[in-house]
N, CA, C and O atoms as a Tinker XYZ file with bonds, in Angstrom:
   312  protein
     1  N      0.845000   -1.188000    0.000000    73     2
     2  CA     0.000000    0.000000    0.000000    64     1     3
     3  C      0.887000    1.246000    0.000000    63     2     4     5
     4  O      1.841000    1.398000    0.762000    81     3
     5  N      0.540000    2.004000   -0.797000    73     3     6
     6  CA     1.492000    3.634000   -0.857000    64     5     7
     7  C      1.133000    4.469000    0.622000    63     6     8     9
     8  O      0.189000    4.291000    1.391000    81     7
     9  N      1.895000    5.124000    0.670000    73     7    10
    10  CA     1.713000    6.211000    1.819000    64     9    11
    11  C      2.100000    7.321000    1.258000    63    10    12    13
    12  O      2.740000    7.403000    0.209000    81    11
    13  N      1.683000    8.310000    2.013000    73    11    14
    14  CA     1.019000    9.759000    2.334000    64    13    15
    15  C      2.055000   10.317000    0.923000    63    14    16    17
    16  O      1.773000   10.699000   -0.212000    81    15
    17  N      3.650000   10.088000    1.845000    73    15    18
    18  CA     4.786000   10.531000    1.070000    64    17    19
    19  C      5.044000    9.848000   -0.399000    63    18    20    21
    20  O      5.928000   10.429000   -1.028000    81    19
    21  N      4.641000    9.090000   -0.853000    73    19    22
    22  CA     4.598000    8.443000   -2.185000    64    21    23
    23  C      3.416000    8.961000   -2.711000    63    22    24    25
    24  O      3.900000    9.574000   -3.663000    81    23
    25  N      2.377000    9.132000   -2.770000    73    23    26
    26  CA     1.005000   10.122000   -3.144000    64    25    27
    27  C      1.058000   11.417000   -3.237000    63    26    28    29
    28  O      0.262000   11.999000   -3.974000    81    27
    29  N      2.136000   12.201000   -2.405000    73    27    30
    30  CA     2.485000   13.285000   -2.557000    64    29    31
    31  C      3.517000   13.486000   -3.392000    63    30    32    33
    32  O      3.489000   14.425000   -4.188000    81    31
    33  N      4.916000   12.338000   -3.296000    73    31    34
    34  CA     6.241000   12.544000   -4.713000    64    33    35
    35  C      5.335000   12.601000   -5.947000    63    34    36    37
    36  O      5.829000   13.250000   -6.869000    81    35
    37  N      4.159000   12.088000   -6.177000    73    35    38
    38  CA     3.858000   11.517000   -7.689000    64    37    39
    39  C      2.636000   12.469000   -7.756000    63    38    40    41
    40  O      2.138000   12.565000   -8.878000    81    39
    41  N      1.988000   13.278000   -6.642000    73    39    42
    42  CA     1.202000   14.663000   -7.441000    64    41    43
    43  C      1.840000   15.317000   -7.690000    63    42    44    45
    44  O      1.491000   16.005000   -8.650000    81    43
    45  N      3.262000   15.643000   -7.056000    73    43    46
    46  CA     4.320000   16.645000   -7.075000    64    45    47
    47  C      4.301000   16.517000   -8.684000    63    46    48    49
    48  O      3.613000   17.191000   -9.451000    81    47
    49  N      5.276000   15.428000   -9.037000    73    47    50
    50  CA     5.433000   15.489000  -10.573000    64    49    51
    51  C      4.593000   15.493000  -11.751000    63    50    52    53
    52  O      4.805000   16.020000  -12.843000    81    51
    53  N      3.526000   14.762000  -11.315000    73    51    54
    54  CA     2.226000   15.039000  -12.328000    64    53    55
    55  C      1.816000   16.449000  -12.079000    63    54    56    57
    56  O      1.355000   16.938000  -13.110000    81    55
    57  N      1.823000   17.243000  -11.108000    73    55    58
    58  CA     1.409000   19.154000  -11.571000    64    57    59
    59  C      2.397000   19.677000  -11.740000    63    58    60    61
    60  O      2.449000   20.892000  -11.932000    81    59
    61  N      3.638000   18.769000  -11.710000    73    59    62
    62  CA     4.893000   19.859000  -11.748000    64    61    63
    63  C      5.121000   19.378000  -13.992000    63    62    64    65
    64  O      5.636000   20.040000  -14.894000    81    63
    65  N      4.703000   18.533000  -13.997000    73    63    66
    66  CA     4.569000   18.018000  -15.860000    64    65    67
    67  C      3.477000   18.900000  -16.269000    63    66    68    69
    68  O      3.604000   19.901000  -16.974000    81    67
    69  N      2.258000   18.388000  -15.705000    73    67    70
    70  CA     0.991000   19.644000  -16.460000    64    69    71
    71  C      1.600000   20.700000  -16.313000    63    70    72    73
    72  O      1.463000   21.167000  -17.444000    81    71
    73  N      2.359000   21.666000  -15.583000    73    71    74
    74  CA     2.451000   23.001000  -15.472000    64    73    75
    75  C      3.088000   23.813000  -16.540000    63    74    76    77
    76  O      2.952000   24.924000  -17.053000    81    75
    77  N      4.126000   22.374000  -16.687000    73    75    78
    78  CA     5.435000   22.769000  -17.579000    64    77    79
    79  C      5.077000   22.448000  -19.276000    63    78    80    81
    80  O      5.664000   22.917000  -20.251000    81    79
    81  N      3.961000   21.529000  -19.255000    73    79    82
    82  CA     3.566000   21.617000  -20.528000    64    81    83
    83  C      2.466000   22.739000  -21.240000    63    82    84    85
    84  O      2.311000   22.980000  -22.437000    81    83
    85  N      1.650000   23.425000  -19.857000    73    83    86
    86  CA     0.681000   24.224000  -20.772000    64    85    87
    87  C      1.706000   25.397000  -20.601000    63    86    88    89
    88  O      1.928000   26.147000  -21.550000    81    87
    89  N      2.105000   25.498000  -19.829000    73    87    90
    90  CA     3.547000   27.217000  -19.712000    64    89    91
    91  C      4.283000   27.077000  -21.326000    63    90    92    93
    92  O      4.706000   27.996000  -22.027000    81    91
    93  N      4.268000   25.706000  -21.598000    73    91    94
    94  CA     5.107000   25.173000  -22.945000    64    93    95
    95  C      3.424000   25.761000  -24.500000    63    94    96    97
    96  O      3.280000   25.956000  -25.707000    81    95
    97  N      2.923000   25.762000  -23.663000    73    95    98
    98  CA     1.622000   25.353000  -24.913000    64    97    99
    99  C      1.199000   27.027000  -24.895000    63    98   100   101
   100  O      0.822000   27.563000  -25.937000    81    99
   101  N      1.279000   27.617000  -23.898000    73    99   102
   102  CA     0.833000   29.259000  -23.465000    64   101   103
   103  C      1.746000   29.937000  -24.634000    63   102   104   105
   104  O      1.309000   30.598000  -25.576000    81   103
   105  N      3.473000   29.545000  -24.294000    73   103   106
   106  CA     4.135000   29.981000  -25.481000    64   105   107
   107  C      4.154000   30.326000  -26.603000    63   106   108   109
   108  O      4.326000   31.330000  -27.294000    81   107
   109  N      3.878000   28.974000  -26.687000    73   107   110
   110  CA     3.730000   28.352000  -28.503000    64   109   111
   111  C      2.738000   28.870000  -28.813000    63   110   112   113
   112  O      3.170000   29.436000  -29.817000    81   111
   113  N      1.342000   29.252000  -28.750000    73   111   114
   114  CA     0.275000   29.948000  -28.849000    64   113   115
   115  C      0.358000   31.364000  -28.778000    63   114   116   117
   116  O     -0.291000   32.163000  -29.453000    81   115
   117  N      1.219000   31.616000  -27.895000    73   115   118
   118  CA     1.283000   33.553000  -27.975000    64   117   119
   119  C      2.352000   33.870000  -29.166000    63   118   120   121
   120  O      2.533000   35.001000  -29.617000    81   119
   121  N      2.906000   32.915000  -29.523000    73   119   122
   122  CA     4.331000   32.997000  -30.502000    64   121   123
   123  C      3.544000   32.837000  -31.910000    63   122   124   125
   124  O      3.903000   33.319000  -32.984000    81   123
   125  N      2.373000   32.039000  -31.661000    73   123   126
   126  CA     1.490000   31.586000  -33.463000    64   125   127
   127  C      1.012000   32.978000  -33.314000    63   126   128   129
   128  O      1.437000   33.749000  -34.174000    81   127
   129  N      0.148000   33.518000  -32.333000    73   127   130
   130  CA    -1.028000   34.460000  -32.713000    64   129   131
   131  C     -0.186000   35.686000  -33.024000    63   130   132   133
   132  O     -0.688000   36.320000  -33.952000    81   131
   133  N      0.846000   36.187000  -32.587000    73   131   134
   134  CA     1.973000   37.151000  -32.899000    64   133   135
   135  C      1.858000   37.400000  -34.609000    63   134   136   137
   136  O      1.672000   38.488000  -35.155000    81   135
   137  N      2.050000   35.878000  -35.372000    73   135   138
   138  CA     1.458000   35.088000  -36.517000    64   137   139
   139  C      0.273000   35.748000  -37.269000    63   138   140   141
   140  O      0.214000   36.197000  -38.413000    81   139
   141  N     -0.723000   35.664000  -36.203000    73   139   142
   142  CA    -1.810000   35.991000  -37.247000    64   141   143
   143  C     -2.619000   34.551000  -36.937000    63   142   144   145
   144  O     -3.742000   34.394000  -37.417000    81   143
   145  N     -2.106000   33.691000  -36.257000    73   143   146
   146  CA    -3.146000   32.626000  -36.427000    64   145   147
   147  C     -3.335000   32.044000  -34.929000    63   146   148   149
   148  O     -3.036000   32.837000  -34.036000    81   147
   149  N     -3.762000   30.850000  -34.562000    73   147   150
   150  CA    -4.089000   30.054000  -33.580000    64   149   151
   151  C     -4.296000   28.547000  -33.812000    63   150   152   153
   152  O     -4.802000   28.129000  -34.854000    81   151
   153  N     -3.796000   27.553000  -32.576000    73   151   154
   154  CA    -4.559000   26.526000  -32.409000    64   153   155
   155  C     -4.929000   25.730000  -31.700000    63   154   156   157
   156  O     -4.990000   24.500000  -31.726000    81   155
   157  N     -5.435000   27.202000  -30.398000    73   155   158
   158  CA    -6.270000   26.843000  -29.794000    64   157   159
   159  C     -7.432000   27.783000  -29.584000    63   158   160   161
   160  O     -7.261000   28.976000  -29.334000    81   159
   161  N     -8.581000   27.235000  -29.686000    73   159   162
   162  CA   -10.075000   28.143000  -29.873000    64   161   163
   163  C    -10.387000   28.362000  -28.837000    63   162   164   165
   164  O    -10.608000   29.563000  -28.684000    81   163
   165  N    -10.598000   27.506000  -27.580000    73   163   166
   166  CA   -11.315000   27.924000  -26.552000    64   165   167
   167  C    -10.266000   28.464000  -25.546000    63   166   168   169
   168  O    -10.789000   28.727000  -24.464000    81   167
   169  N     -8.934000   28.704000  -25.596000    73   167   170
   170  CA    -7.905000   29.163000  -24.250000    64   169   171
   171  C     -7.258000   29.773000  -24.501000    63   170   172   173
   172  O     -6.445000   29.435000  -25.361000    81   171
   173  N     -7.194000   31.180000  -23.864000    73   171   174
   174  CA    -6.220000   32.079000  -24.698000    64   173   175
   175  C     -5.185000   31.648000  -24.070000    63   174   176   177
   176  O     -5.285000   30.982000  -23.040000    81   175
   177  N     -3.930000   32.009000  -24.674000    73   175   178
   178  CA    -2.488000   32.132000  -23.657000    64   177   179
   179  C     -2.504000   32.291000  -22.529000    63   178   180   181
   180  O     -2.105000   31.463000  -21.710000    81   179
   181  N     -3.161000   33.840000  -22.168000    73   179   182
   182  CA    -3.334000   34.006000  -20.648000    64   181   183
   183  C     -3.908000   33.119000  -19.903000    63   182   184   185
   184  O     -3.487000   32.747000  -18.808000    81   183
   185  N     -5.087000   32.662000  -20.563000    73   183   186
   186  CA    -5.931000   31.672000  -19.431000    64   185   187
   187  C     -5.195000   30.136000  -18.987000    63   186   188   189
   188  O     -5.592000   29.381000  -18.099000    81   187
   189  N     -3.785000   29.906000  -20.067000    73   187   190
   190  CA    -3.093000   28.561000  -20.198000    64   189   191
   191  C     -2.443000   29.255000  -18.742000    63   190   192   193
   192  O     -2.679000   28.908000  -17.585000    81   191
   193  N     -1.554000   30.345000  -19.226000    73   191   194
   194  CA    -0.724000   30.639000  -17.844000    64   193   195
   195  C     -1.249000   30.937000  -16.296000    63   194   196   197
   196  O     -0.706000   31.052000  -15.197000    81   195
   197  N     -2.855000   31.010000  -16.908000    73   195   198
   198  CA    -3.200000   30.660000  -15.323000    64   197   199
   199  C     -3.685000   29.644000  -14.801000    63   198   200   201
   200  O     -4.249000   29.696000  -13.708000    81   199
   201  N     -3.526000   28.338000  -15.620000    73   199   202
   202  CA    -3.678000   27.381000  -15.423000    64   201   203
   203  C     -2.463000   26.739000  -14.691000    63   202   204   205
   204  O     -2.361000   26.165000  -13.607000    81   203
   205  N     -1.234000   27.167000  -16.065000    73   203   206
   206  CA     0.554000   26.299000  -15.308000    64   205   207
   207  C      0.326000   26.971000  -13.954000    63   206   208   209
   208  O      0.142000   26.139000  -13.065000    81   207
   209  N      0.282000   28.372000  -13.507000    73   207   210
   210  CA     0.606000   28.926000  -12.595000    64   209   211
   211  C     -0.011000   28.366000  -10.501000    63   210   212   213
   212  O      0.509000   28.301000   -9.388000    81   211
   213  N     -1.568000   28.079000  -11.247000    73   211   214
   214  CA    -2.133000   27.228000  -10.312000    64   213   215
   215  C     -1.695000   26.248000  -10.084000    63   214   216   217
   216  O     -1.355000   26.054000   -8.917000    81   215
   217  N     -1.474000   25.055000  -11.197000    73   215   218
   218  CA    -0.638000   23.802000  -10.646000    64   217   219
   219  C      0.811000   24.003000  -10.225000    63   218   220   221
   220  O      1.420000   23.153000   -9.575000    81   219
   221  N      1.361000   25.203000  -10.635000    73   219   222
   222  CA     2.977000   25.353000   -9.858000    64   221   223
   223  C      2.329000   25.867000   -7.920000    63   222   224   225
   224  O      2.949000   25.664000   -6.876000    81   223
   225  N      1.270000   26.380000   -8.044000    73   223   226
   226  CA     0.933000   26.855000   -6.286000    64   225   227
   227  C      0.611000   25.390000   -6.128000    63   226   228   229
   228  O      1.762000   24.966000   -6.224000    81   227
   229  N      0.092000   24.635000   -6.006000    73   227   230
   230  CA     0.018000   23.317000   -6.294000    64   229   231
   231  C      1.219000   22.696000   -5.340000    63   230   232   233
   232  O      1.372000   22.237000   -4.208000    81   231
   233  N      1.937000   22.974000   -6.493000    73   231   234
   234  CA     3.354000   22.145000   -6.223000    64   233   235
   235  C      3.973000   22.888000   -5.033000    63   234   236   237
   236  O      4.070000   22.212000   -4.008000    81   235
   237  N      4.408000   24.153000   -4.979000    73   235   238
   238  CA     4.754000   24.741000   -3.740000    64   237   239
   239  C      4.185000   24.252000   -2.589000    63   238   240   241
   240  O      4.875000   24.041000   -1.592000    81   239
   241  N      2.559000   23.971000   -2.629000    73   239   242
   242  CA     1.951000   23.383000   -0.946000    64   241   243
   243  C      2.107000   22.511000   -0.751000    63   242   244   245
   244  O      2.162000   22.170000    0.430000    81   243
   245  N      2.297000   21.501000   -1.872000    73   243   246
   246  CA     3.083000   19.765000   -1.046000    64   245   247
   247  C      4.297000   20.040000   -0.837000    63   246   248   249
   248  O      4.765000   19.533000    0.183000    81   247
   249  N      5.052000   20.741000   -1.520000    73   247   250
   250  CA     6.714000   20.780000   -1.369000    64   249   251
   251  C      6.773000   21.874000    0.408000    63   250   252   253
   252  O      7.599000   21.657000    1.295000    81   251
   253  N      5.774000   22.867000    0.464000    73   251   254
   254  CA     5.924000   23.208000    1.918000    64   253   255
   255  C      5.492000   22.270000    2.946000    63   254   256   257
   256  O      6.211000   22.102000    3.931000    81   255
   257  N      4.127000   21.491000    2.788000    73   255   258
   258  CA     4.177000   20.720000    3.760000    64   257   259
   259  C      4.497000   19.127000    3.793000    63   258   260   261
   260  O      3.942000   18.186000    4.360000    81   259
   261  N      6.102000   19.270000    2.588000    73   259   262
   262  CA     7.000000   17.835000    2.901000    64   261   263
   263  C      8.079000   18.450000    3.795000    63   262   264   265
   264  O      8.675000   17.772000    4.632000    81   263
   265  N      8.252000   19.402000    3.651000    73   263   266
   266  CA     9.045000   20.303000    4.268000    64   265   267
   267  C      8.621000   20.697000    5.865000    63   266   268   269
   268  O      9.463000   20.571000    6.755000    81   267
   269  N      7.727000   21.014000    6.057000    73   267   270
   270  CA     7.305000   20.952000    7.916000    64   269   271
   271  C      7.308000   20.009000    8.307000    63   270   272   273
   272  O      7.345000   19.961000    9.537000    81   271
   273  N      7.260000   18.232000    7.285000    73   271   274
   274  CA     7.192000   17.500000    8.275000    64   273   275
   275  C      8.752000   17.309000    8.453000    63   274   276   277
   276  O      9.187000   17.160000    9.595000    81   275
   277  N      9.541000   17.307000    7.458000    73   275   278
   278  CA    10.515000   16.624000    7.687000    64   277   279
   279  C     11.585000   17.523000    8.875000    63   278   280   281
   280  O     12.639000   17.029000    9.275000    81   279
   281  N     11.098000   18.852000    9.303000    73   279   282
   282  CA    11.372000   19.805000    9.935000    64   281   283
   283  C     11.299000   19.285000   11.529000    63   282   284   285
   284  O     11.986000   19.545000   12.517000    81   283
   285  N      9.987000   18.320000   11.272000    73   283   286
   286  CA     9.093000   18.724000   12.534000    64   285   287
   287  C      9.712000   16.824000   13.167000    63   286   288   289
   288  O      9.826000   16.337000   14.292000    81   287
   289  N      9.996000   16.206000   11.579000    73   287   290
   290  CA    10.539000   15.001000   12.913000    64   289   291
   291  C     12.095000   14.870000   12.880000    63   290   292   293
   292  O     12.734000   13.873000   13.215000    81   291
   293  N     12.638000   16.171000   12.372000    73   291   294
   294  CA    14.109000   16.044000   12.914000    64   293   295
   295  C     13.887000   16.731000   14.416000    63   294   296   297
   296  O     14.395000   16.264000   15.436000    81   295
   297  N     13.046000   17.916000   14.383000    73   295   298
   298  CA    13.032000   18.362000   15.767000    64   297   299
   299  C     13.127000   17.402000   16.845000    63   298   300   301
   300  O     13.962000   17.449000   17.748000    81   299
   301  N     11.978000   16.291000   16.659000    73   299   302
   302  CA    11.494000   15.317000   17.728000    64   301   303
   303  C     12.466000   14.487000   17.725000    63   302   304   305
   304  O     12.611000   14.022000   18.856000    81   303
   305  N     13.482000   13.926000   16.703000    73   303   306
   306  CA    14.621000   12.798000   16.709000    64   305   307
   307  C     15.567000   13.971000   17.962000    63   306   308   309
   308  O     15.773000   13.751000   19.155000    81   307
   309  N     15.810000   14.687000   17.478000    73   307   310
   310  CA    16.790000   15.768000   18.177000    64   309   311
   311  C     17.101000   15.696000   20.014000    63   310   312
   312  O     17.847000   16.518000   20.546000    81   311
């Protein structure tokens, strides 16, 4: 059975991949329409980058609270 800390390494990287691919797709889309064109209809750029940007806050709140614990049981080993 997985625990807490294995459920948390593997959301880490699955929002830390979505983030990095629509930040990748926000690009490429503000770089076409620059262009004259698009291909994507329903999401502008901006709305992609506030998508990566949410799953990077995402990633910051598991990465802070892997971080208090591992804080909190060196304290108690101590």
């Amino acid at each position: 059975m997985m625990d807490i800390d294995k459920i948390t390494s593997m959301a880490s990287r699955l929002f830390f991949g979505i983030a990095l691919l629509t930040l990748a797709v926000a690009v490429l889309e503000k770089a076409v329409n620059v262009l004259g064109y698009t291909f994507l209809k329903f999401y502008s750029p901006e709305r992609l980058l506030d998508i990566s940007v949410t799953f990077a806050m995402f990633i910051l709140v598991l990465l802070a609270r892997q971080i208090r614990q591992d804080v909190r049981a060196r304290n108690l080993g101590a």
